[in-house]
MDAnalysis code that builds the backbone (N, CA, C; Angstrom):
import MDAnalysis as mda
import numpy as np

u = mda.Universe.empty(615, n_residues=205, atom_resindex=np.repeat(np.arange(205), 3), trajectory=True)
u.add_TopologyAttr("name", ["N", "CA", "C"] * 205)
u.add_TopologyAttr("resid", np.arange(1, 206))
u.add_TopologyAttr("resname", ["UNK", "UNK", "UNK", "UNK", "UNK", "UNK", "UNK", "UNK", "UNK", "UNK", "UNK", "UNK", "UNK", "UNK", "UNK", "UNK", "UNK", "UNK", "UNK", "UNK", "UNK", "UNK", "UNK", "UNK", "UNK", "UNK", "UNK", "UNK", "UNK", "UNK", "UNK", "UNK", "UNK", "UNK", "UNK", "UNK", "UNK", "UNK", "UNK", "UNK", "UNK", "UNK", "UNK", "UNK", "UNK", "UNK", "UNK", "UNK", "UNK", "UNK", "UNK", "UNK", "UNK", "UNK", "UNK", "UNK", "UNK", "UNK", "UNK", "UNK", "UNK", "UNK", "UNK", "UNK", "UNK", "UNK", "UNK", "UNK", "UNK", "UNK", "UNK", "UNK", "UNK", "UNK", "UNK", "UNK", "UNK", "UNK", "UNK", "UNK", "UNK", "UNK", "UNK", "UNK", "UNK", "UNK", "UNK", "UNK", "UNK", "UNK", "UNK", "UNK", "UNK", "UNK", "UNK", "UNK", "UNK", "UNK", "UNK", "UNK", "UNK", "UNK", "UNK", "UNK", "UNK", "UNK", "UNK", "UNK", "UNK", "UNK", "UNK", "UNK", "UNK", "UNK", "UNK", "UNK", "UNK", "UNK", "UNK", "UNK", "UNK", "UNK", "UNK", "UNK", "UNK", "UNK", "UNK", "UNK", "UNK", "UNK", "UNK", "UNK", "UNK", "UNK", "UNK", "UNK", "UNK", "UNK", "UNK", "UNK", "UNK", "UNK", "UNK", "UNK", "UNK", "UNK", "UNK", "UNK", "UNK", "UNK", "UNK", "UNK", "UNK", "UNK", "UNK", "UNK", "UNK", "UNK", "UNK", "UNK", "UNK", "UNK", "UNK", "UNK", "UNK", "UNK", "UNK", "UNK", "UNK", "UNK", "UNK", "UNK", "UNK", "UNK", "UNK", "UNK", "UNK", "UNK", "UNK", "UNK", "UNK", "UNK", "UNK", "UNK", "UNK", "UNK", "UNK", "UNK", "UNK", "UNK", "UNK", "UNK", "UNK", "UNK", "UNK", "UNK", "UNK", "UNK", "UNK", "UNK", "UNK", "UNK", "UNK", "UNK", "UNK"])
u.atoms.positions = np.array([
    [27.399, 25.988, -6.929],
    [26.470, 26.253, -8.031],
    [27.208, 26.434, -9.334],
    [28.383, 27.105, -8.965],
    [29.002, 27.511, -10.290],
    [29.797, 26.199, -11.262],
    [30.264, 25.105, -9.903],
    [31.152, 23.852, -10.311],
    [29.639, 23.392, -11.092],
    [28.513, 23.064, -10.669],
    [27.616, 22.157, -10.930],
    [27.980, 22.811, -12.471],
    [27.480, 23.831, -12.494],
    [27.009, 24.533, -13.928],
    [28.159, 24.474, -15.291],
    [29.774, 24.637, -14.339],
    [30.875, 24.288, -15.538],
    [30.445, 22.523, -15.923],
    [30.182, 21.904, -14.702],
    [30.222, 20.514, -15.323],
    [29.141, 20.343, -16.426],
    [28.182, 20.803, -15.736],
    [27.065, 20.584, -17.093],
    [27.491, 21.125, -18.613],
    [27.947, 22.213, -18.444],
    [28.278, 22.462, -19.911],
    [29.411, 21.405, -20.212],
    [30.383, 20.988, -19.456],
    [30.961, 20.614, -19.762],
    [30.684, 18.695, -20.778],
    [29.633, 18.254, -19.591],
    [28.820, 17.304, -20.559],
    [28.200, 17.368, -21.714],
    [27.489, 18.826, -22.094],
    [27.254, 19.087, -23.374],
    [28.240, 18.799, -24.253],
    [29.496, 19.702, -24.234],
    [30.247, 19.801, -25.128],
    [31.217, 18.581, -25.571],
    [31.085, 17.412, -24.547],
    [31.735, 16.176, -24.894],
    [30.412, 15.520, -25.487],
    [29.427, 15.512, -25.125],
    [27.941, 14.580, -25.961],
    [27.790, 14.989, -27.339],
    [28.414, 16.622, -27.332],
    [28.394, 17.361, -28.628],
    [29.110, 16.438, -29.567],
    [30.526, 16.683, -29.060],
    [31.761, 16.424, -29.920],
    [31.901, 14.601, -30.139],
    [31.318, 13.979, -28.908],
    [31.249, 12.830, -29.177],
    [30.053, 12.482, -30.488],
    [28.631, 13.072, -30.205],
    [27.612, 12.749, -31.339],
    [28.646, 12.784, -32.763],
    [29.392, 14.167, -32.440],
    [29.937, 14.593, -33.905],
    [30.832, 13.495, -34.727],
    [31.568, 13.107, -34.053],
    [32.274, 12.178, -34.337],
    [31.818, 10.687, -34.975],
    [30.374, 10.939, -34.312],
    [29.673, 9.234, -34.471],
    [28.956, 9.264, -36.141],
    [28.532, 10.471, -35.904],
    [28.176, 11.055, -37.416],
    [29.359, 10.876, -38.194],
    [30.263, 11.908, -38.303],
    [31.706, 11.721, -39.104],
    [32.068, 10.150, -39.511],
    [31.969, 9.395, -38.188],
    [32.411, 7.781, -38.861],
    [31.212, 7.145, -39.538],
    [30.080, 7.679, -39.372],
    [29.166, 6.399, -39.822],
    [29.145, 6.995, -41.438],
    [29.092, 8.400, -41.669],
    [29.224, 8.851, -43.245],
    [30.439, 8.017, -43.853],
    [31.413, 8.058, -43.056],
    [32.810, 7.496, -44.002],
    [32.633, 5.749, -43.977],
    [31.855, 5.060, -43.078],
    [31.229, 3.773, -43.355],
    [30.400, 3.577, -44.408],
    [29.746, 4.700, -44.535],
    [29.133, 4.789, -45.475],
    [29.069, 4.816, -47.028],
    [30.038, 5.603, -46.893],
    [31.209, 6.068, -48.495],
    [31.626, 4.727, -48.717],
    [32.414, 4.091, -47.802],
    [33.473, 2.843, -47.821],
    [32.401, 1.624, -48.200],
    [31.140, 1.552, -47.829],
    [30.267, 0.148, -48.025],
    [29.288, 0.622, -49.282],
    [29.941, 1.839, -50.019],
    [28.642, 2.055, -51.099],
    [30.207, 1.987, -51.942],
    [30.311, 1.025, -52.990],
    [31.091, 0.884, -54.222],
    [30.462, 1.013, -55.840],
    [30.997, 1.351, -56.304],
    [30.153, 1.473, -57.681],
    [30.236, 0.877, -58.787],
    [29.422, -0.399, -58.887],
    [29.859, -1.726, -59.906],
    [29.506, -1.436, -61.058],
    [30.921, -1.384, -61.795],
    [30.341, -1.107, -63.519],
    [30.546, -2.232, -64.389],
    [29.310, -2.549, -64.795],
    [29.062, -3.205, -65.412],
    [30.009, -3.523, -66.819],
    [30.355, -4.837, -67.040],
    [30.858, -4.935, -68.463],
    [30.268, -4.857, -69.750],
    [30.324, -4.507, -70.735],
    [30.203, -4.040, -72.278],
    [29.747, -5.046, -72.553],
    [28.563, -5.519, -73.131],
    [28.390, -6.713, -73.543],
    [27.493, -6.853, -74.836],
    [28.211, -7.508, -76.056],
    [27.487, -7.288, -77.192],
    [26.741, -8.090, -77.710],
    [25.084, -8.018, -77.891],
    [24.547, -9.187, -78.025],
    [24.318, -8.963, -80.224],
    [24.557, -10.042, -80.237],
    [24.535, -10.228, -82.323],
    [23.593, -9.866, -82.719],
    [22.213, -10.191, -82.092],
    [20.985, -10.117, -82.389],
    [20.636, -8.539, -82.570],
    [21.313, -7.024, -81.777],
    [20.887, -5.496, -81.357],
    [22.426, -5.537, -82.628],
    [23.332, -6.245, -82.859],
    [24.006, -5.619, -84.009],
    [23.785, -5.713, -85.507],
    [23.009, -6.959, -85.398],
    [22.399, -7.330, -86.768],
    [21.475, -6.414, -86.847],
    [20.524, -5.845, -86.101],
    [19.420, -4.977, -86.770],
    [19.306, -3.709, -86.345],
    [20.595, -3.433, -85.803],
    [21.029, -1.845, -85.453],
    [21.706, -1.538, -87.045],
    [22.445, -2.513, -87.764],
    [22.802, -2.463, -88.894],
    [21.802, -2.460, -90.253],
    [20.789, -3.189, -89.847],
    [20.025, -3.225, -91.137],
    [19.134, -2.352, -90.992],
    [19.081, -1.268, -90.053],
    [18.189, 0.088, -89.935],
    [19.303, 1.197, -90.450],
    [20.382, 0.970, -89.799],
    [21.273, 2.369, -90.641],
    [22.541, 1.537, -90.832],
    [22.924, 1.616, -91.909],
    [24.196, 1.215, -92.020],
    [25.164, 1.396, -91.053],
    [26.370, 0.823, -90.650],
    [27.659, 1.520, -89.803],
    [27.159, 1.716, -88.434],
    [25.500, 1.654, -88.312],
    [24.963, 1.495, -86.294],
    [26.004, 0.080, -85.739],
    [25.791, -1.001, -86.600],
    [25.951, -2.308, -86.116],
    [27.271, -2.173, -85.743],
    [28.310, -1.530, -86.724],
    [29.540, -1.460, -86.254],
    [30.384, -0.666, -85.359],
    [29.028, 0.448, -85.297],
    [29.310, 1.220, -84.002],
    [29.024, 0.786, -82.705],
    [28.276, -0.317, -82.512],
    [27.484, -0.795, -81.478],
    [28.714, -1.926, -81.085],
    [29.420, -2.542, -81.691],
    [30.290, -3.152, -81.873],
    [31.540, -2.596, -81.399],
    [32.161, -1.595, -81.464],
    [33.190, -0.729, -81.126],
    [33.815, -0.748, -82.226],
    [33.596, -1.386, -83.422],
    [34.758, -0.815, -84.460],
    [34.675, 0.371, -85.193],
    [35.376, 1.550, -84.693],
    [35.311, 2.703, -84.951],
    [35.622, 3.044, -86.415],
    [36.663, 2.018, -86.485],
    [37.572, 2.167, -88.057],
    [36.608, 1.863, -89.136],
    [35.785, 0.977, -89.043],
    [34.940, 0.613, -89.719],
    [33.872, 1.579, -90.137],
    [33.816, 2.593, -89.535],
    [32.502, 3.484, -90.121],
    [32.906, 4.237, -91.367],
    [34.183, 4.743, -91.359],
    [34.701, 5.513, -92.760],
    [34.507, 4.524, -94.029],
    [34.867, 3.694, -93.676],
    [34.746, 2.122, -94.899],
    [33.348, 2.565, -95.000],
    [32.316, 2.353, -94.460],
    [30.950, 2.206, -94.784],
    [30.593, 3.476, -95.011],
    [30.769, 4.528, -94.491],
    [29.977, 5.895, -94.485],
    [30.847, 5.969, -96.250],
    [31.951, 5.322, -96.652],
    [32.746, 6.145, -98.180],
    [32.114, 5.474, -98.953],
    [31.621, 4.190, -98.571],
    [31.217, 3.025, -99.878],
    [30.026, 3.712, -100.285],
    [28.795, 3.966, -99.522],
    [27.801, 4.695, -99.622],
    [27.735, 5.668, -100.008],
    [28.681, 6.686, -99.623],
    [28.776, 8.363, -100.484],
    [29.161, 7.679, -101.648],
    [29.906, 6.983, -102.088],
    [30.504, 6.895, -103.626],
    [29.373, 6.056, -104.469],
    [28.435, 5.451, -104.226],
    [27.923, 4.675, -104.920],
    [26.839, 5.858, -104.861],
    [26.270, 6.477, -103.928],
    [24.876, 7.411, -103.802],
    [25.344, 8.685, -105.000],
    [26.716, 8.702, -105.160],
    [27.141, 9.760, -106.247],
    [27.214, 9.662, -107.248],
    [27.757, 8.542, -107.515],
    [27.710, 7.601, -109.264],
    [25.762, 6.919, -109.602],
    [24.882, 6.790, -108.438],
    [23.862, 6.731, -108.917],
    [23.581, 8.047, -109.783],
    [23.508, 9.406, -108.645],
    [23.338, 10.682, -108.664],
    [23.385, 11.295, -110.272],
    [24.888, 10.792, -110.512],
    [25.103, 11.114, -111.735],
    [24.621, 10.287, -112.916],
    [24.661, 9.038, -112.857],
    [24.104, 8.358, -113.885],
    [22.117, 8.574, -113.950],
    [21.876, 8.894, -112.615],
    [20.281, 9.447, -112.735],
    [19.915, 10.671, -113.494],
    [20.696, 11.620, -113.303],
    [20.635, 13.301, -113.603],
    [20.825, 12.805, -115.429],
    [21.517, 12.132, -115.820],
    [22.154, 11.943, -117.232],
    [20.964, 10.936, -117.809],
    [20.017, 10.285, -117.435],
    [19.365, 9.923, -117.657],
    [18.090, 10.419, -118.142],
    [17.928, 11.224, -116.871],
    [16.483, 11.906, -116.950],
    [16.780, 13.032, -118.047],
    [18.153, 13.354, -118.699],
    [18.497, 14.761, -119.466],
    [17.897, 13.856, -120.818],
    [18.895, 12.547, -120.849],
    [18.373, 12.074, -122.676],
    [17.896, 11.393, -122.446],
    [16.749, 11.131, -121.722],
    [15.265, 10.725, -121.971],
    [14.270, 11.872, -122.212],
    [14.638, 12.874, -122.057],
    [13.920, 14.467, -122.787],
    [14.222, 14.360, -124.276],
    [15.681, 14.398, -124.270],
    [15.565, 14.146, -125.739],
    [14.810, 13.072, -127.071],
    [15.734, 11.634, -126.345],
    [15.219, 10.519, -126.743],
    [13.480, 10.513, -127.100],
    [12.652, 11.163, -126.113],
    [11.283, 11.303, -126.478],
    [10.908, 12.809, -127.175],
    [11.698, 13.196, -127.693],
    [11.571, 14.275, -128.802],
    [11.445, 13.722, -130.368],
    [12.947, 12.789, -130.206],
    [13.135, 11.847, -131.333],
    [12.086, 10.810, -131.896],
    [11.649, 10.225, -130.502],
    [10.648, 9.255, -130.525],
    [9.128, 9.057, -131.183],
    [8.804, 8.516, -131.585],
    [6.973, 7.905, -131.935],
    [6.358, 8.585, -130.633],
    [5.058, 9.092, -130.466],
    [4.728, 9.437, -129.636],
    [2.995, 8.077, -130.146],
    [3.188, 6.771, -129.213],
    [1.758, 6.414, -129.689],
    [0.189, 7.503, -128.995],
    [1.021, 7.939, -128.125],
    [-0.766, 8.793, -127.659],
    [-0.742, 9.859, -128.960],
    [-0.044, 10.090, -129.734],
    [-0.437, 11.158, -130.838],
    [0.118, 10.688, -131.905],
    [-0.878, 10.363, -132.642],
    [-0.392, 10.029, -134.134],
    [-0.135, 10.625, -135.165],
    [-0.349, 12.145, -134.875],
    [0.302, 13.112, -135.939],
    [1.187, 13.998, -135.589],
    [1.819, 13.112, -134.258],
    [3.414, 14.014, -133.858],
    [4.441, 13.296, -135.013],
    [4.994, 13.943, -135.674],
    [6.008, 13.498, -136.527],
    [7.491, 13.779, -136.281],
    [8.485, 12.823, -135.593],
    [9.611, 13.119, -134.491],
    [10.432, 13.709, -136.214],
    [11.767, 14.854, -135.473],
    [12.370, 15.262, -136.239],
    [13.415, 13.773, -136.131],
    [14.404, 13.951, -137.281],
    [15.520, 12.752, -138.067],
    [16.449, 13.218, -136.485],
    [17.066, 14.075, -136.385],
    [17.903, 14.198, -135.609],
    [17.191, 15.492, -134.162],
    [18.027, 15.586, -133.173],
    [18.071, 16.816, -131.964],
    [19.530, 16.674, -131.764],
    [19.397, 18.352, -131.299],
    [20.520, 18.891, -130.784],
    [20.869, 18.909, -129.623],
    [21.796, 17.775, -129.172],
    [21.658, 17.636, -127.418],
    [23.361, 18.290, -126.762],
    [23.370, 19.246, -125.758],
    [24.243, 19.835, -125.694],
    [24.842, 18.879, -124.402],
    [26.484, 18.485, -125.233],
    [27.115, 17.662, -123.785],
    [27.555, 18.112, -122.901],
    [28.449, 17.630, -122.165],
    [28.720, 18.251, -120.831],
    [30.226, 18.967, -121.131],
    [30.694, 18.990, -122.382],
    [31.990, 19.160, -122.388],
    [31.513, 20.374, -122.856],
    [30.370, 21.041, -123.382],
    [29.905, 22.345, -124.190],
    [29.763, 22.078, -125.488],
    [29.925, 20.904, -126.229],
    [29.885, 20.587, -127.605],
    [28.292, 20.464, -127.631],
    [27.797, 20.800, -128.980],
    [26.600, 20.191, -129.265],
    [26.286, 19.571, -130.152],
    [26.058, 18.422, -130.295],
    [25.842, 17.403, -131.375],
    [24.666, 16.973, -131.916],
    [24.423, 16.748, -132.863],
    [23.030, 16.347, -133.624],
    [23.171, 14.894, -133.472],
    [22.330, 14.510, -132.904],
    [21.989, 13.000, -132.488],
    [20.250, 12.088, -133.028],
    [20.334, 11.023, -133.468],
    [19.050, 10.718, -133.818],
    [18.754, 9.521, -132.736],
    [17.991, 9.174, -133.220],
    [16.839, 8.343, -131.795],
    [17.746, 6.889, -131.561],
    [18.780, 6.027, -132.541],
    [19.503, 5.040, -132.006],
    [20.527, 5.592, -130.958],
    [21.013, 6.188, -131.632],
    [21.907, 7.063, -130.606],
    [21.302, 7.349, -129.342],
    [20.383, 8.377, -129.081],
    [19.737, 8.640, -128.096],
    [19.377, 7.424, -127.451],
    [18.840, 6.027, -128.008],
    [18.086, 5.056, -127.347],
    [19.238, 4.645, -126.928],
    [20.783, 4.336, -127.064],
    [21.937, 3.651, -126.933],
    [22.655, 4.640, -125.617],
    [22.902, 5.688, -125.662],
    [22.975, 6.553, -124.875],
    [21.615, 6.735, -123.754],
    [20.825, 6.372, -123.427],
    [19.635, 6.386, -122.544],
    [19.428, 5.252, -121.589],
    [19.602, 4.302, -122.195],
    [20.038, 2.698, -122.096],
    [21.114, 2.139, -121.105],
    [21.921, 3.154, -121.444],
    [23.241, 2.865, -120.740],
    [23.373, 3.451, -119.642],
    [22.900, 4.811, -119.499],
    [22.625, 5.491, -117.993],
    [21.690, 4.837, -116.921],
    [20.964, 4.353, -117.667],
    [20.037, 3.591, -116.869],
    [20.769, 2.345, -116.645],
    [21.275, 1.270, -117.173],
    [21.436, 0.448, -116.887],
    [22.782, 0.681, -115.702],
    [23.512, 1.638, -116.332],
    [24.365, 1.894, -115.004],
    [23.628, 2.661, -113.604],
    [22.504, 3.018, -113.765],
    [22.305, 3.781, -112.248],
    [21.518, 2.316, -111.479],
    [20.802, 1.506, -112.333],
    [20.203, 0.523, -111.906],
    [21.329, -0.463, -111.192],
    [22.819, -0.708, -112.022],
    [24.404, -1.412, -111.299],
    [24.049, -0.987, -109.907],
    [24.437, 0.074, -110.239],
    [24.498, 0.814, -108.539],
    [23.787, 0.597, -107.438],
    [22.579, 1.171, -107.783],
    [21.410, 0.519, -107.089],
    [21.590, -0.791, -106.199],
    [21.656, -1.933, -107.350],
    [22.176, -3.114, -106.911],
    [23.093, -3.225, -105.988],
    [24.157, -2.496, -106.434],
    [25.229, -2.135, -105.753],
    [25.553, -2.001, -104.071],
    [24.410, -0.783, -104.244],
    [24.128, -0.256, -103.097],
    [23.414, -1.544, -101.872],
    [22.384, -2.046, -102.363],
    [21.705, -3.139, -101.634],
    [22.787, -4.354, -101.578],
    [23.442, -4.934, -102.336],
    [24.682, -5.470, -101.730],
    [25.526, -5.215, -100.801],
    [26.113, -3.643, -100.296],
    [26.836, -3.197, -99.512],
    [25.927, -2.883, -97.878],
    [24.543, -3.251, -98.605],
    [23.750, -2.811, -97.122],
    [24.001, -4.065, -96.667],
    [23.663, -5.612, -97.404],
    [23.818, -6.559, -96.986],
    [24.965, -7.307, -96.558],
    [25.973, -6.654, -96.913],
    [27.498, -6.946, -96.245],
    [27.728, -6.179, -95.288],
    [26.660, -4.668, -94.936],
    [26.862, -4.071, -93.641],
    [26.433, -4.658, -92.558],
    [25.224, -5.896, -93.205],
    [24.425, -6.421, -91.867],
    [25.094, -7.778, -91.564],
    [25.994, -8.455, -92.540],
    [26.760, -9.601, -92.258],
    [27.691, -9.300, -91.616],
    [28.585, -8.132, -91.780],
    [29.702, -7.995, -90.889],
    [29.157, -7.357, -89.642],
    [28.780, -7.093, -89.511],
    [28.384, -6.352, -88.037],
    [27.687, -7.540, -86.827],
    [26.858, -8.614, -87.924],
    [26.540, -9.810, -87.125],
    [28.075, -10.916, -86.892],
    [28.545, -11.133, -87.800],
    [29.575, -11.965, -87.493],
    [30.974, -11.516, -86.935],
    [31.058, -10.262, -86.973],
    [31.863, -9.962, -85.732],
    [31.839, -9.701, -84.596],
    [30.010, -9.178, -84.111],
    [29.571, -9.248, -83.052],
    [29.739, -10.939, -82.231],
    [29.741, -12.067, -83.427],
    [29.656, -13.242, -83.001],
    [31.019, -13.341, -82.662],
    [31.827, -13.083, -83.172],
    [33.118, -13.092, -82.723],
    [34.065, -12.417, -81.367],
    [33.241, -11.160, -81.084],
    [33.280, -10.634, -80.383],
    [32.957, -11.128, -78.809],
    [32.234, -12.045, -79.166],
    [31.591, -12.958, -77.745],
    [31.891, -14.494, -77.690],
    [32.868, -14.686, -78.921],
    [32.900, -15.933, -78.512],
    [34.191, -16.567, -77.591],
    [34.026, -17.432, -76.824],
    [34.877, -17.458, -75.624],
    [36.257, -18.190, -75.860],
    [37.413, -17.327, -75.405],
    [38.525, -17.566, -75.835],
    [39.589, -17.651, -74.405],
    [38.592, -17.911, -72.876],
    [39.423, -18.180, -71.856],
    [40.602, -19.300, -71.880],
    [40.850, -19.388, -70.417],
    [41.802, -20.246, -70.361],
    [40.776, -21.538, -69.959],
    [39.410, -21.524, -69.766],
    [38.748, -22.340, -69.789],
    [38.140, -23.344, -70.961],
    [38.870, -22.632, -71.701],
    [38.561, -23.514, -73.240],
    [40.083, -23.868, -73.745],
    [39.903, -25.460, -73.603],
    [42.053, -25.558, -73.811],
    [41.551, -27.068, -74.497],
    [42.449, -27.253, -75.317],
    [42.821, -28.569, -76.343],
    [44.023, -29.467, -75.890],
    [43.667, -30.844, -75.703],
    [45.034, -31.522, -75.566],
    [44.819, -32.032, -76.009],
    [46.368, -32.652, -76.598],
    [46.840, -33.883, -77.292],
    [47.428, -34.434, -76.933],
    [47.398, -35.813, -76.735],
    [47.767, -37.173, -76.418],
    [48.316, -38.117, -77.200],
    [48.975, -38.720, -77.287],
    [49.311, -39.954, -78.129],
    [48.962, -41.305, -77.466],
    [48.745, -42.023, -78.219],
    [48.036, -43.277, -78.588],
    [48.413, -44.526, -79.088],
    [48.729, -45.511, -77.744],
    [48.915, -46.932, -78.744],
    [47.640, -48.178, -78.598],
    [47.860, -48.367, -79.693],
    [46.385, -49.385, -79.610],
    [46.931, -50.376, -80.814],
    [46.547, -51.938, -80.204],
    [46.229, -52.974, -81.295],
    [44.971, -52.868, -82.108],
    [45.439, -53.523, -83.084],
    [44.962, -53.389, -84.419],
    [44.228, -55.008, -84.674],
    [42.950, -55.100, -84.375],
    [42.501, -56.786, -83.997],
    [42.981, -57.181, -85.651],
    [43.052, -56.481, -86.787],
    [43.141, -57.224, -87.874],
    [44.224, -57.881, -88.191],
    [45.330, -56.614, -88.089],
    [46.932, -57.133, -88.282],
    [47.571, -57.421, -87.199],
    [46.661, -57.335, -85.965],
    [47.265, -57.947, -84.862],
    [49.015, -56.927, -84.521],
    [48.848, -55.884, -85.051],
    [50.646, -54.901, -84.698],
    [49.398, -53.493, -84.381],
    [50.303, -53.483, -83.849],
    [50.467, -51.998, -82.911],
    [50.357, -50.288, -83.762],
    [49.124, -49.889, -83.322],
    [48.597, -48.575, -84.236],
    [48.620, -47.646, -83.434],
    [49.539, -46.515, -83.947],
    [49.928, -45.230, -83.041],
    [49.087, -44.015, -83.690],
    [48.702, -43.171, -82.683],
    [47.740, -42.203, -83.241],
    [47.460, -40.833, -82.651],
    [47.096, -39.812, -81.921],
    [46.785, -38.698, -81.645],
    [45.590, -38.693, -81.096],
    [45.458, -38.845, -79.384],
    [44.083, -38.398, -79.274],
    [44.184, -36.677, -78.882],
    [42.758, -36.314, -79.402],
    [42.710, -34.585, -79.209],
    [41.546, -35.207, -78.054],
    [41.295, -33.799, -77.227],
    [40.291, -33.850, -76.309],
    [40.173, -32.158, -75.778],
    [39.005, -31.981, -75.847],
    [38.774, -30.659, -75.921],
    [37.562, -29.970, -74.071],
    [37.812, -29.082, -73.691],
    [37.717, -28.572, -72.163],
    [37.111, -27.379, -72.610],
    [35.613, -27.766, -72.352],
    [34.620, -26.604, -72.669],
    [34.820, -25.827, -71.172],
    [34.290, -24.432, -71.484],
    [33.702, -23.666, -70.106],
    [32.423, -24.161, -69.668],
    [32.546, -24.227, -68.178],
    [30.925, -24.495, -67.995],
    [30.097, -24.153, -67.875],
])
């Protein structure tokens, strides 16, 4: 009774240790037949062109050129600052300028000859309305540069970010190769012998 009873346990504990084992290998089959495919980076022109023309410096981030964002993030602070300032200087002597000025909605405003417009250095100068109009003129026409300015640099943010994205993808394997050959061939006119260069070019397929 007692042999029967060691054997039986004894079958447990090998069905045990055997199950265990079957488990143990099929997890590590498991691990071994699950790999983890990462995908390559792939930049399409079309998500850099209009990742760029929504924010400046996206396109070139989308792109990987890192270096490139200081270029764009400085061009923009410096031009958004020289607007800044030529705006603020504007809107100051155009207060004046329309002190100086004809007022047509009132015909019995009578502008004084000169105003006292205080500069930025602390001087204050008596200025009359050419002056003021010449000085008013010029702030504006420089914040309006800028402006321009500015929409030029958006549009060179969205050209470079497209044409280097194009560059970025265009194929430069060993599946794309150029040979050159040389070449003899008659010449039906002069009847002599014309030497020449053939090229021949090996697209990818």
């Amino acid at each position: 009774m007692h042999i029967r009873l060691m054997c039986f346990l004894c079958l447990i504990l090998c069905a045990r240790t055997s199950l265990g084992a079957s488990l143990d290998s099929l997890k590590q089959v498991q691990k071994d037949s699950v790999k983890v495919v990462k995908m390559p980076y792939k930049i399409i022109p079309r998500q850099a062109t209009l990742k760029s023309l929504m924010i400046p410096g996206w396109g070139q981030l989308y792109n990987r050129q890192y270096w490139k964002l200081p270029l764009v993030a400085g061009a923009f602070i410096t031009l958004g600052m020289i607007a800044n300032y030529n705006q603020v200087r504007y809107t100051k002597y155009r207060e004046y300028y329309y002190v100086v000025s004809v007022h047509p909605d009132d015909p019995n405003y009578t502008p004084p000859a000169t105003v006292a417009v205080p500069y930025e250095d602390g001087v204050t100068r008596d200025l009359d309305v050419n002056q003021l109009k010449r000085i008013n003129d010029g702030f504006r026409r420089n914040r309006d540069y800028t402006y321009i300015g500015m929409a030029l640099a958006w549009a060179l943010n969205i050209v470079d970010a497209n044409v280097s994205a194009h560059l970025k993808t265009f194929d430069v394997s060993d599946d794309l190769s150029m040979r050159v050959k040389p070449i003899m061939e008659i010449d039906p006119l002069s009847q002599g012998m014309v030497s020449g260069l053939s090229l021949s070019f090996n697209f990818k397929k």
